[in-house]
N, C-alpha and C positions, 0 to 999 in steps of 0.2 A: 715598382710598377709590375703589374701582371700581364699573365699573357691576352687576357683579354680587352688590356690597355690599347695591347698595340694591333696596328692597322691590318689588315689581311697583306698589303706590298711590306709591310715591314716583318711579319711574320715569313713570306716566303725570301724576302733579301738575308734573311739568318739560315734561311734552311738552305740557300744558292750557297751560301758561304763553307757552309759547314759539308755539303755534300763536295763544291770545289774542294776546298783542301782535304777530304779524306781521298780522296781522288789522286791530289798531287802530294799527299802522304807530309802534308805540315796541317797548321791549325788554320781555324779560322779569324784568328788574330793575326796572322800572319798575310793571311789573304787580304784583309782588309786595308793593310799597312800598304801592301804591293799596290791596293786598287788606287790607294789615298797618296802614293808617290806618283801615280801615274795620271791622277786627275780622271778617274776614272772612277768614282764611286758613285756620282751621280748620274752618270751613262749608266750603270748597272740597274741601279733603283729604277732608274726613268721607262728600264727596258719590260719592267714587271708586264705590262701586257701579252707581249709576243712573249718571254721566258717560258711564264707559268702555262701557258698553252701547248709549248712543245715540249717535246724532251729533253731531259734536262743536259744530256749531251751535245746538244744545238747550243744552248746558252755557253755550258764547257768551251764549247770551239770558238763562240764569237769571244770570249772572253778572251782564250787564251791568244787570238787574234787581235786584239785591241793592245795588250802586255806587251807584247812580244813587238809591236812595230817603236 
């Protein structure tokens, strides 16, 4: 699959990914695992409206907000 395969939300749910964990200084594998114990990876996806509009440090904080309870 190319990138042109994938969806413009599944395109930014890789680039959320990859900017979270340079952020919190692991991978984006890593990120995923955390969202996918937490029942939380299709909150993320689902979120691509409001995300990709703001900053992506809004997205950060709900995120790390959602983890974290």
């Amino acid at each position: 699959m190319n990138r042109k395969e994938l969806s413009n939300e599944m395109l930014f749910f890789v680039y959320l990914l990859e900017k979270y964990a340079e952020r919190n200084g692991t991978t984006a594998t890593a990120v995923l695992k955390d969202l996918d114990e937490a029942n939380l990876t299709d909150y993320v996806q689902q979120m691509y409206p409001m995300y990709h509009t703001e900053r992506l440090e809004n997205a950060f904080a709900d995120i790390d907000r959602k983890i974290t309870r």
